[in-house]
BAVOVO-293973 format. One record per residue (C-alpha): residue in one letter; x, y, z. Coordinates in Angstrom, 2 decimals. Example, Ala and Ser with C-alpha at 12.3 -4.5 7.8 and 13.67 -1.06 7.14 Angstrom:
REM residues 2
<rec residu="A" px="12.30" py="-4.50" pz="7.80"/>
<rec residu="S" px="13.67" py="-1.06" pz="7.14"/>
REM end
This chain:
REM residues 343
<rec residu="X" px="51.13" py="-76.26" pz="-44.84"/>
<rec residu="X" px="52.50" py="-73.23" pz="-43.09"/>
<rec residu="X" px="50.88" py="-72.12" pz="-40.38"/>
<rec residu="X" px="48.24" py="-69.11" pz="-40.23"/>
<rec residu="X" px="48.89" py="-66.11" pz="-38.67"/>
<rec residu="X" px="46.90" py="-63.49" pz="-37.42"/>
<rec residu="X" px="47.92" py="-60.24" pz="-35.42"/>
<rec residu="X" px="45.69" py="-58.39" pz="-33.13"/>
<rec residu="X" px="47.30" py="-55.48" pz="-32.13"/>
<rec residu="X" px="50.00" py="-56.42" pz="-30.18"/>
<rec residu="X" px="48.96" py="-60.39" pz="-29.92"/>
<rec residu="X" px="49.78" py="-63.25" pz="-31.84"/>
<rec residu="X" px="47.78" py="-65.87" pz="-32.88"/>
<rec residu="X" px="49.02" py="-69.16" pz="-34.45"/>
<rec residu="X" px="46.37" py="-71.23" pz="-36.21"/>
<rec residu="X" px="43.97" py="-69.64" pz="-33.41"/>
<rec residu="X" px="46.00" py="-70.35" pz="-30.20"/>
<rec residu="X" px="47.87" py="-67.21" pz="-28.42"/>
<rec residu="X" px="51.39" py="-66.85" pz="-28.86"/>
<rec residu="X" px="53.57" py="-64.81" pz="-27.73"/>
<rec residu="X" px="56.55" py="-62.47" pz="-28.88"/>
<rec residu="X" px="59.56" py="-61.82" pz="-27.54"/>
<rec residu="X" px="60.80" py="-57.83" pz="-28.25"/>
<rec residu="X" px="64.39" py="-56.81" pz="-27.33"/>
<rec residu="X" px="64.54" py="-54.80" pz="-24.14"/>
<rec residu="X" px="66.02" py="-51.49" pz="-24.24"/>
<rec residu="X" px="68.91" py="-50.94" pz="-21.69"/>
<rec residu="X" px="67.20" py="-48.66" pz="-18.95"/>
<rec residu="X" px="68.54" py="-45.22" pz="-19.01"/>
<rec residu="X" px="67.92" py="-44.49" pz="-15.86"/>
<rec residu="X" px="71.64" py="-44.26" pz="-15.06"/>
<rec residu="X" px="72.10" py="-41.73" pz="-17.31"/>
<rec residu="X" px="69.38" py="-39.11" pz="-16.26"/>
<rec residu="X" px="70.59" py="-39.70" pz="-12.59"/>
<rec residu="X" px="73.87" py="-38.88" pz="-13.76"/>
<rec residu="X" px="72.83" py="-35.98" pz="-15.93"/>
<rec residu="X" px="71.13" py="-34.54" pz="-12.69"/>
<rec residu="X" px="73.96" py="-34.97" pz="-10.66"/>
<rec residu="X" px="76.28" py="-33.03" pz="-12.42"/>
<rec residu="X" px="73.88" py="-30.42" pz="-13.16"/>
<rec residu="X" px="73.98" py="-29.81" pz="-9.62"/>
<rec residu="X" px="77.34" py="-29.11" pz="-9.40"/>
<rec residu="X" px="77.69" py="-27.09" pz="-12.24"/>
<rec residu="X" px="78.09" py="-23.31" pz="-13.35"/>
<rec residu="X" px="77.76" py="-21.85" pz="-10.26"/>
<rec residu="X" px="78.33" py="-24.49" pz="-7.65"/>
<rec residu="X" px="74.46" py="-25.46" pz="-7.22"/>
<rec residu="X" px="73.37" py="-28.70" pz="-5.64"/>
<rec residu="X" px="73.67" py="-31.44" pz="-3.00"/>
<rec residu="X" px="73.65" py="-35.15" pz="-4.06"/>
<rec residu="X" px="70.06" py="-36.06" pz="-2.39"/>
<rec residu="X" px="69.01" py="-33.01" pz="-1.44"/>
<rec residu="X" px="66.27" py="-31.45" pz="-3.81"/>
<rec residu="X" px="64.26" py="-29.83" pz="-0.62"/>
<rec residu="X" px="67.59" py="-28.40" pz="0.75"/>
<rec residu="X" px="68.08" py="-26.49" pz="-2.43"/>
<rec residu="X" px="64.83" py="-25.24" pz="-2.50"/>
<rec residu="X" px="64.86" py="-23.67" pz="0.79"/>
<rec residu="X" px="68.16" py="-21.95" pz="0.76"/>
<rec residu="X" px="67.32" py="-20.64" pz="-2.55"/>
<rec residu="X" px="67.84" py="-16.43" pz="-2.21"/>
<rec residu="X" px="64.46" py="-14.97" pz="-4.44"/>
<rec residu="X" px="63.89" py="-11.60" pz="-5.47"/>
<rec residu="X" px="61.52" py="-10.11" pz="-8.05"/>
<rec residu="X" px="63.02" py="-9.98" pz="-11.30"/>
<rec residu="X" px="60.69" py="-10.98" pz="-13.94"/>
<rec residu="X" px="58.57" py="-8.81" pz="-16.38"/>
<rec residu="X" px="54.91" py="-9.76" pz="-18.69"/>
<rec residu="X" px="56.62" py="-10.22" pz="-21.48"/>
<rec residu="X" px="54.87" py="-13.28" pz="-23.68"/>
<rec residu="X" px="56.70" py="-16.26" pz="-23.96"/>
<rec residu="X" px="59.16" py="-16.84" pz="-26.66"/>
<rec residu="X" px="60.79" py="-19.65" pz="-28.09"/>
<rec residu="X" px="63.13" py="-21.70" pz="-26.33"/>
<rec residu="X" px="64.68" py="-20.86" pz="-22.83"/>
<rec residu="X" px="66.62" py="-18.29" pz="-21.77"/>
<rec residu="X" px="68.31" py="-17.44" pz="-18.90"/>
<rec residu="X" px="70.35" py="-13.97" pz="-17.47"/>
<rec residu="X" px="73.17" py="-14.68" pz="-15.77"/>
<rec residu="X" px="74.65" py="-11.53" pz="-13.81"/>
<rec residu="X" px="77.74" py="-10.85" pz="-12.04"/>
<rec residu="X" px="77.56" py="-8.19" pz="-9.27"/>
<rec residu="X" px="80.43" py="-5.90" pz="-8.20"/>
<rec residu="X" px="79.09" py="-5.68" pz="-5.00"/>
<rec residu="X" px="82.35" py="-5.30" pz="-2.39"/>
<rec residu="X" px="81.26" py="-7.72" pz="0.67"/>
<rec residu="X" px="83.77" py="-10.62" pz="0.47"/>
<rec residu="X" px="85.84" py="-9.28" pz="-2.63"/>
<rec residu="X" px="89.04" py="-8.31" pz="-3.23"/>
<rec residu="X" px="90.76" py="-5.87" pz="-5.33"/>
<rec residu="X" px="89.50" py="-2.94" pz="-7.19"/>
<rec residu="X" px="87.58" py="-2.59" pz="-10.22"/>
<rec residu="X" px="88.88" py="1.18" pz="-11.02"/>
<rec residu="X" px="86.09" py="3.01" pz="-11.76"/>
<rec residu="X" px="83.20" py="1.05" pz="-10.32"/>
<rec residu="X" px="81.96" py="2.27" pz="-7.09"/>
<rec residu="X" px="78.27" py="1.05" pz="-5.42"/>
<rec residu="X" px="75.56" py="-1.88" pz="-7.20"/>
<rec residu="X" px="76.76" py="-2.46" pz="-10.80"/>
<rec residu="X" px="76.46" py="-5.95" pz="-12.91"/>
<rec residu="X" px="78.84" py="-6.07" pz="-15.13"/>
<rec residu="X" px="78.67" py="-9.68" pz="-15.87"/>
<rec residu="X" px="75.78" py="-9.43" pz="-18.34"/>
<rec residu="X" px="75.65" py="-13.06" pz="-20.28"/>
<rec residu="X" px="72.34" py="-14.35" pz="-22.25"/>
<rec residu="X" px="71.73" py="-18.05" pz="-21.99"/>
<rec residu="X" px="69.81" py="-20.01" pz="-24.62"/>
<rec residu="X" px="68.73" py="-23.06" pz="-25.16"/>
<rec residu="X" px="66.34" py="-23.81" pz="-27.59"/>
<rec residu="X" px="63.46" py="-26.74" pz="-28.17"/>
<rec residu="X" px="66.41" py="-28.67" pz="-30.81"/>
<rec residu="X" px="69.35" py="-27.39" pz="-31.45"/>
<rec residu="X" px="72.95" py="-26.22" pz="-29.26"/>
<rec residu="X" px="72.92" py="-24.05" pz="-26.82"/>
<rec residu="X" px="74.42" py="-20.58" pz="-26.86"/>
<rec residu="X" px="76.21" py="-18.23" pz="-23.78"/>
<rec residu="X" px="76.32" py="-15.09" pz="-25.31"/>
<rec residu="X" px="77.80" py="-11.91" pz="-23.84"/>
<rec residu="X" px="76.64" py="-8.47" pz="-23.37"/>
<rec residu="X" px="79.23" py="-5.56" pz="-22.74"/>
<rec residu="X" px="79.08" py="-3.65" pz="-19.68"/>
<rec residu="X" px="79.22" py="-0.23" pz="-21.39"/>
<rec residu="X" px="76.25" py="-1.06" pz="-24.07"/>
<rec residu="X" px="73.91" py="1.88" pz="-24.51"/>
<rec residu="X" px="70.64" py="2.01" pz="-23.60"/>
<rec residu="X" px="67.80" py="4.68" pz="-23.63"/>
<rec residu="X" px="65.17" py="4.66" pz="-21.19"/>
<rec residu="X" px="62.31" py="7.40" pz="-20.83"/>
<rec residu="X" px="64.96" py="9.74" pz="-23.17"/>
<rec residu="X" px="67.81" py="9.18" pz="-21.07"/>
<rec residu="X" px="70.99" py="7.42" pz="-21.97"/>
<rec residu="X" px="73.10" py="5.35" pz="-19.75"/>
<rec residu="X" px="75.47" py="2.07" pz="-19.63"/>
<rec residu="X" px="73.54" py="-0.99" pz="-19.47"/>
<rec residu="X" px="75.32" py="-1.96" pz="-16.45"/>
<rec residu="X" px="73.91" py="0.87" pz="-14.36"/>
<rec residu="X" px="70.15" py="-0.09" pz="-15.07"/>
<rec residu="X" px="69.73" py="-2.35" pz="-11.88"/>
<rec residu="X" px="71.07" py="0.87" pz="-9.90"/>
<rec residu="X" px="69.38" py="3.22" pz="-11.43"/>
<rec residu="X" px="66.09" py="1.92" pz="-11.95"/>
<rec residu="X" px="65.00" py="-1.47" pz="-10.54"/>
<rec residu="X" px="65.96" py="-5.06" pz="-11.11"/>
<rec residu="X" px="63.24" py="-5.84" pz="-13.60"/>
<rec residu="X" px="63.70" py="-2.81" pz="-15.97"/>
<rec residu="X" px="67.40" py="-4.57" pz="-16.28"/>
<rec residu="X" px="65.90" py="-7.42" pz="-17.51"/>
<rec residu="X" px="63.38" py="-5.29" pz="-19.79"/>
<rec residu="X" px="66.55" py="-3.64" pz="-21.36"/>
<rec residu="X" px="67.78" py="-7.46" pz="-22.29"/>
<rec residu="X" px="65.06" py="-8.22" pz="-23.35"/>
<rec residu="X" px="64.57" py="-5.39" pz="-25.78"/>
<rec residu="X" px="68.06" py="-6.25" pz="-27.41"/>
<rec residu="X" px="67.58" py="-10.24" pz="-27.67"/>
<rec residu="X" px="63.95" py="-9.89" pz="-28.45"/>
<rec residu="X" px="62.95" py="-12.83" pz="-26.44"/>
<rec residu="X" px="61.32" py="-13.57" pz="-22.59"/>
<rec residu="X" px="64.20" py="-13.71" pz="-20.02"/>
<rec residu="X" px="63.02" py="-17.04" pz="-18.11"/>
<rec residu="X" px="65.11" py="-17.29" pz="-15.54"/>
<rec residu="X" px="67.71" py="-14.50" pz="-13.60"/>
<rec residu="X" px="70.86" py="-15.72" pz="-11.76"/>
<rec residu="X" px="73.20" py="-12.79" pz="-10.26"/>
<rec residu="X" px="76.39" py="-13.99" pz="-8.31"/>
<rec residu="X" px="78.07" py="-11.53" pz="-6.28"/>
<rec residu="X" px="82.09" py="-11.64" pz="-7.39"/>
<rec residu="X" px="82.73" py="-12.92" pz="-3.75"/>
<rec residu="X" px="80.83" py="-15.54" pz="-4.51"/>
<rec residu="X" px="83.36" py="-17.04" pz="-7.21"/>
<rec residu="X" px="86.30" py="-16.86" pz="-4.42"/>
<rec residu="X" px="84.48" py="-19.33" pz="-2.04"/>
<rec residu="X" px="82.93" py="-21.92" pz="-5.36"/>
<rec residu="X" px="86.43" py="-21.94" pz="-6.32"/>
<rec residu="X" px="88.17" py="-22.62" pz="-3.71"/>
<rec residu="X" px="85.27" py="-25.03" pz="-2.59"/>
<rec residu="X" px="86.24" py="-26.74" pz="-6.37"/>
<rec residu="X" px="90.15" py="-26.79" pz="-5.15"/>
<rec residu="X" px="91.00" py="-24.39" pz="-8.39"/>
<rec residu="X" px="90.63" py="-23.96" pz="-11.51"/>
<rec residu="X" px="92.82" py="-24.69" pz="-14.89"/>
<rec residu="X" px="92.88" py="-20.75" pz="-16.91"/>
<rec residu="X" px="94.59" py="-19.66" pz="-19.69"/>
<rec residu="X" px="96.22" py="-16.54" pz="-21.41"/>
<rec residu="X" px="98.57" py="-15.91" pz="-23.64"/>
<rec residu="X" px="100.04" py="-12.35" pz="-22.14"/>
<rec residu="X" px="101.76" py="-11.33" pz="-19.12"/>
<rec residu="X" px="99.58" py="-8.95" pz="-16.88"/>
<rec residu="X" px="100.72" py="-7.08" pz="-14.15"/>
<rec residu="X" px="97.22" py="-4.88" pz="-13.54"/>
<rec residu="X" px="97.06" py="-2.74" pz="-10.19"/>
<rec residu="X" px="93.51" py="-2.22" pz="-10.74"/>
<rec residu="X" px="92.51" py="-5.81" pz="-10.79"/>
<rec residu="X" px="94.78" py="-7.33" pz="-9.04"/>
<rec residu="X" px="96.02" py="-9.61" pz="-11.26"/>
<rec residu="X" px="99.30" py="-10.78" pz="-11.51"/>
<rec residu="X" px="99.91" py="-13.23" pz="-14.85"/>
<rec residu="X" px="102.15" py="-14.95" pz="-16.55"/>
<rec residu="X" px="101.22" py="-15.72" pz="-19.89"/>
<rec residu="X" px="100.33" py="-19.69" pz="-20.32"/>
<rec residu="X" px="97.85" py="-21.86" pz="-18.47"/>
<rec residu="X" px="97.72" py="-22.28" pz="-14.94"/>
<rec residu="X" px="95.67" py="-24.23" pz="-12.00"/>
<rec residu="X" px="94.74" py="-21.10" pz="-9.93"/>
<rec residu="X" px="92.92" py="-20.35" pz="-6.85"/>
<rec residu="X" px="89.45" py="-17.99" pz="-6.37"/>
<rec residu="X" px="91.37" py="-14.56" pz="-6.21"/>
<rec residu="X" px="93.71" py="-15.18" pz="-9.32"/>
<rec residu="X" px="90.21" py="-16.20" pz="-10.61"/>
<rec residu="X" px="88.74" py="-13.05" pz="-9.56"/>
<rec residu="X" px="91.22" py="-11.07" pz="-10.56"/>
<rec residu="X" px="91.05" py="-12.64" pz="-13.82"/>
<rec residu="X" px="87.31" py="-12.06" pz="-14.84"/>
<rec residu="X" px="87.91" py="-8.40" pz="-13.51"/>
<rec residu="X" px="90.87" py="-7.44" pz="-15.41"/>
<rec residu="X" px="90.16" py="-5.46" pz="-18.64"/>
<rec residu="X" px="92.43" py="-2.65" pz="-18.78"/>
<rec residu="X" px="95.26" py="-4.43" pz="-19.02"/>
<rec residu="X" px="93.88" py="-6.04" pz="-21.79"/>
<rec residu="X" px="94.52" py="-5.13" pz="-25.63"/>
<rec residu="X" px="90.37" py="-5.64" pz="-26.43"/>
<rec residu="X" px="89.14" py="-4.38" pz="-23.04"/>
<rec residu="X" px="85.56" py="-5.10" pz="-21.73"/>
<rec residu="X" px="85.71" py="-7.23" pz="-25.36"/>
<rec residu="X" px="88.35" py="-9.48" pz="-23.47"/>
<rec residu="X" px="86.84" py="-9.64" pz="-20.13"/>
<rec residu="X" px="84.14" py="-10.91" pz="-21.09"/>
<rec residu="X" px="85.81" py="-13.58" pz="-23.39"/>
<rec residu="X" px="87.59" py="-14.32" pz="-19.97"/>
<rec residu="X" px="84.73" py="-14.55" pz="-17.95"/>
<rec residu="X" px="83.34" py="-17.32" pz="-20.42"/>
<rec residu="X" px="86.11" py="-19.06" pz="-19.87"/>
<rec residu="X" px="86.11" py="-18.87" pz="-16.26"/>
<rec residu="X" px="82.54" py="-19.84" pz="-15.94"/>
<rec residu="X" px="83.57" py="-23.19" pz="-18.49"/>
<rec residu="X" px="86.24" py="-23.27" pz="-16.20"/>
<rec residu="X" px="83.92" py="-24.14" pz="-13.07"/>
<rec residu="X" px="81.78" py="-26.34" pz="-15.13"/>
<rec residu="X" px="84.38" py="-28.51" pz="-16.42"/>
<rec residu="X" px="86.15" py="-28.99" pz="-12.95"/>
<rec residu="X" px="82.15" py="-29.29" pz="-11.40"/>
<rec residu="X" px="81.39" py="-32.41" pz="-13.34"/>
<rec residu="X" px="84.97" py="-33.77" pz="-12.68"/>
<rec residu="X" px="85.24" py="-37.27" pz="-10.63"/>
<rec residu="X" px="87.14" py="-35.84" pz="-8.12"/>
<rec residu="X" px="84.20" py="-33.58" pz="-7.21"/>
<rec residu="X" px="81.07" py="-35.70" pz="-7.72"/>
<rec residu="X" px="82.71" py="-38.81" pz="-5.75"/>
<rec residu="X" px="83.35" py="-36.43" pz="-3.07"/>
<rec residu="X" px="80.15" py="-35.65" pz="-0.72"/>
<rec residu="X" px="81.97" py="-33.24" pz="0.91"/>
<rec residu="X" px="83.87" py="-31.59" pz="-1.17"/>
<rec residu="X" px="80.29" py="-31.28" pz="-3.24"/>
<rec residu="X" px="78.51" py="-30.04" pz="-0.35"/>
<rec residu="X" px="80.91" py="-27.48" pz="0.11"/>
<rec residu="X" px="80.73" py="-26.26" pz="-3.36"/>
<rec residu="X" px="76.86" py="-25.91" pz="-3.40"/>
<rec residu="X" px="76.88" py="-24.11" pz="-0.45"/>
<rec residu="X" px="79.15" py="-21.71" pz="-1.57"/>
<rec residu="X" px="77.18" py="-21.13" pz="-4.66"/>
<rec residu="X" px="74.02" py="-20.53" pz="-3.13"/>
<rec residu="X" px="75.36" py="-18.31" pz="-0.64"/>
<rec residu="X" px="76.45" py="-15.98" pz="-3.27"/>
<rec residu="X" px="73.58" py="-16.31" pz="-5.79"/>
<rec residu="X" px="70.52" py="-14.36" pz="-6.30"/>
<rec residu="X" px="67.51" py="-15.70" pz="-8.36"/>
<rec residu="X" px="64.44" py="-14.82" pz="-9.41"/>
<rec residu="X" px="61.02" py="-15.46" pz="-8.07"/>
<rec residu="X" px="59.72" py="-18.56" pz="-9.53"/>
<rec residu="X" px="63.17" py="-20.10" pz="-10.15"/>
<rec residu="X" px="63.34" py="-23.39" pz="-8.44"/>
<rec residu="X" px="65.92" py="-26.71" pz="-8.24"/>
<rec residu="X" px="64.59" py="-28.11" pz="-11.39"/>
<rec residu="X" px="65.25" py="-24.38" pz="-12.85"/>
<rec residu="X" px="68.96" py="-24.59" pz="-11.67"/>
<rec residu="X" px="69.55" py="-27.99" pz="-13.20"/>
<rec residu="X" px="68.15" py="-27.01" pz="-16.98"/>
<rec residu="X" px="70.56" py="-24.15" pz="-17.07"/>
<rec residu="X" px="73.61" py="-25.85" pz="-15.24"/>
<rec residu="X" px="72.81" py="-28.60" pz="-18.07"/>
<rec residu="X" px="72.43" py="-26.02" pz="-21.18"/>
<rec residu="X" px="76.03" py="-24.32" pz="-19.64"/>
<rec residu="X" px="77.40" py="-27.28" pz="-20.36"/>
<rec residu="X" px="75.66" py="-27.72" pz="-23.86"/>
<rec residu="X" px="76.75" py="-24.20" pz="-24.74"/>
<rec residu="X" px="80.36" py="-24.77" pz="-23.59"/>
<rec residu="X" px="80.67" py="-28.06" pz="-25.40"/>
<rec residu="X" px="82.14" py="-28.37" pz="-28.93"/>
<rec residu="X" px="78.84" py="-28.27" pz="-30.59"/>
<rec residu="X" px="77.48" py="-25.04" pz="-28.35"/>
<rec residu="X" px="77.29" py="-21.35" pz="-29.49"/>
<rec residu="X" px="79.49" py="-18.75" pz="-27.35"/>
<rec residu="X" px="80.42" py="-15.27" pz="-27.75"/>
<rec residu="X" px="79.16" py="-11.83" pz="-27.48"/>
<rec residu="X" px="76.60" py="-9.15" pz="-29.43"/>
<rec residu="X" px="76.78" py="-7.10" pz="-32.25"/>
<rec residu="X" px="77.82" py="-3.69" pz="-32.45"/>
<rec residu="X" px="77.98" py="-1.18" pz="-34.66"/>
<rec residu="X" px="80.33" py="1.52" pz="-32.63"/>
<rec residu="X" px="82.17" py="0.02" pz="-29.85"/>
<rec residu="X" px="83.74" py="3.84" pz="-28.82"/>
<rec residu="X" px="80.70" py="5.50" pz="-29.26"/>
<rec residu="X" px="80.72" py="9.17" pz="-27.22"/>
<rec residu="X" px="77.38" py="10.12" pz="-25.50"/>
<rec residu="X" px="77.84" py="13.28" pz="-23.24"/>
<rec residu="X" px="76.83" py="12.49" pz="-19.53"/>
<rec residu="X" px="77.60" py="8.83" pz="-20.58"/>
<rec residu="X" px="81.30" py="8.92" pz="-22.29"/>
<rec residu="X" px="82.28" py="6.33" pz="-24.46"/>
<rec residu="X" px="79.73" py="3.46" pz="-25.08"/>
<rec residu="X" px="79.08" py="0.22" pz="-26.89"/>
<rec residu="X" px="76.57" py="0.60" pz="-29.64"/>
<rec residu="X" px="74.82" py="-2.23" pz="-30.15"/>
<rec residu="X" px="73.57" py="-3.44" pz="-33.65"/>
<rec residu="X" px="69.89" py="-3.93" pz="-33.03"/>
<rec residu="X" px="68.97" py="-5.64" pz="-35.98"/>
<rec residu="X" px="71.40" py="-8.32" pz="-36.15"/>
<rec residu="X" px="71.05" py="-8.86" pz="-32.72"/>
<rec residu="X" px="67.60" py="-9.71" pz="-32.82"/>
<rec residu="X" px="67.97" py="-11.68" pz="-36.28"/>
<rec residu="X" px="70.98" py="-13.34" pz="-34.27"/>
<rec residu="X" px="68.74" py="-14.39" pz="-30.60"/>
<rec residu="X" px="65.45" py="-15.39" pz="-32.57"/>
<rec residu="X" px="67.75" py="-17.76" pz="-34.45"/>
<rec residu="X" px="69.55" py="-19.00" pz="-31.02"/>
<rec residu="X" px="66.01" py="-19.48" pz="-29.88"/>
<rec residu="X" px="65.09" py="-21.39" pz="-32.83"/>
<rec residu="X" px="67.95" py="-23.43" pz="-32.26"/>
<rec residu="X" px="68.68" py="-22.68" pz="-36.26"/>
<rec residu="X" px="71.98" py="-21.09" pz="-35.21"/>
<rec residu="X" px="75.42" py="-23.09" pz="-36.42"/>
<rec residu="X" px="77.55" py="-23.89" pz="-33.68"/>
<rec residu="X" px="80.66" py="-21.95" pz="-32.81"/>
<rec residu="X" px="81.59" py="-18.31" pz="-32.01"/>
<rec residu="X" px="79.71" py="-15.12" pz="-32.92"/>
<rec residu="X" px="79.38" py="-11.74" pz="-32.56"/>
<rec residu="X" px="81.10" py="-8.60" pz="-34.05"/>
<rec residu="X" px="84.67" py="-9.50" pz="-32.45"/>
<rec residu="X" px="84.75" py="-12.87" pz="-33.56"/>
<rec residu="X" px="83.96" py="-11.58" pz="-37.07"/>
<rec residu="X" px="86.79" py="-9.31" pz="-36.44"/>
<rec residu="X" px="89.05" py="-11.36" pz="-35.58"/>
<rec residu="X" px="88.47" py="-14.06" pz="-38.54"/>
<rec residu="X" px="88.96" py="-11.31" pz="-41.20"/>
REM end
């Protein structure tokens, strides 16, 4: 006769007397995560020391950033790049005092890829009946009305606030040793600084400088900065999780130094902050993330007191960020230039 058995919850009994059942172990992921955290350290911006949580945290440069808005869904982060002149080279050409114009939106939602999406510089905003350029908000008003603005055109809570002062990407990439770039023209812009010959090349922090500056050399303009400064930003991330890099204390250590030095962040951002958007930079720059920049409706549009401005498609913006939030967003590239330049 075969034997009776009886469960009880997770116990075995056979004709009465205990037995026991042996369940295939999982392979600990533990590895993983550590590894995961590593690199996130070392990504985007140059953030993070091997073992050194508490060292982060304390050279961490805070500032007030944040507004009440409610929650939303997802995360999102503003990253900013600042024009200020202390450890930069070249000249921007008609940029003169506290400007950010690096404006990028990073998402990353509960399921789903992540998106780094781009705001132009010259996108035009109204505030208390005035019009201006979004990238003289900051200047103009106060940090926090900045992020109001963003938040206004995405329709969702800004998290988290990063600005990196353009010196700042001299020292992380020289820290780095270089990074690979690419472009298929030949630029010789006096403004910028940029000298270029068209193809892909390992270059230092100033090329890369140069390179996320120059825009009037460039056929598209802010359009192609911006597309530039994506790829500059990928650029750091890629070499940031390289082996050469995270098997090298030092070379690490100099690299997250030089980030922090030249970042900004608002007030409750903290290491564990830094790590979830150096990880959803690298989501969003992956082949399954979501990259690209806003919709618009005008790009040349003339405002007197202003001049020529980006006007932004509010609707499908907001139709475009609730679905990035929602994480219901197909991968790839969006926005009114890629549509452009598919057609």
């Amino acid at each position: 006769a075969r034997p009776s058995m009886v469960r009880a919850g997770h116990d075995l009994t056979v004709n009465g007397r205990a037995a026991s059942i042996r369940t295939p172990r999982r392979k600990p992921r533990i590895g993983r995560l550590l590894l995961a955290a590593l690199l996130a350290l070392l990504l985007a911006l140059g953030i993070g020391v091997f073992s050194a949580w508490n060292w982060v945290d304390s050279q961490l440069n805070k500032t007030s950033w944040l507004t009440s808005k409610a929650n939303t869904s997802g995360e999102s982060w503003l990253i900013l790049g600042s024009d200020e002149r202390e450890g930069t080279i070249g000249n921007a050409g008609d940029v003169t005092g506290f400007r950010t114009d690096t404006i990028l939106v990073l998402t990353k939602p509960m399921s789903g890829p992540a998106s780094l999406i781009s705001i132009p510089r010259d996108s035009l905003v109204e505030i208390d009946g005035d019009y201006m350029k979004i990238n003289a908000v900051a200047q103009m008003y106060n940090r926090k009305q900045l992020v109001n603005e963003v938040e206004d055109i995405t329709g969702q809570k800004i998290d988290h606030v990063a600005m990196v002062q353009f010196g700042g990407l001299v020292k992380v990439v020289d820290a780095l040793g270089g990074i690979d770039l690419c472009y298929d023209q030949t630029v010789n812009d006096a403004y910028s600084g940029l000298n270029w010959t068209a193809g892909c090349h390992t270059v230092d922090g100033t090329t890369a400088l140069a390179f996320s500056r120059m825009r009037y050399s460039d056929s598209q303009g802010d359009f192609g900065r911006a597309a530039r400064q994506r790829q500059v930003i990928n650029a750091i991330v890629k070499k940031g999780s390289s082996k050469q890099v995270l098997m090298n204390f030092s070379k690490a250590s100099k690299v997250a130094k030089a980030g922090l030095n030249s970042v900004t962040v608002d007030e409750k951002a903290s290491t564990m902050s830094l790590i979830q958007m150096a990880l959803a930079f690298k989501s969003a720059s992956g082949s399954k993330g979501i990259s690209g920049s806003v919709y618009w409706s005008d790009p040349d549009y003339y405002v007197d007191g202003v001049g020529s401005s980006v006007l932004l498609d509010d609707e499908k913006n907001l139709e475009l960020f609730s679905q990035l939030a929602k994480g219901t967003h197909a991968a790839g590239t969006v926005g009114t230039l890629a549509e452009e330049q598919q057609n």
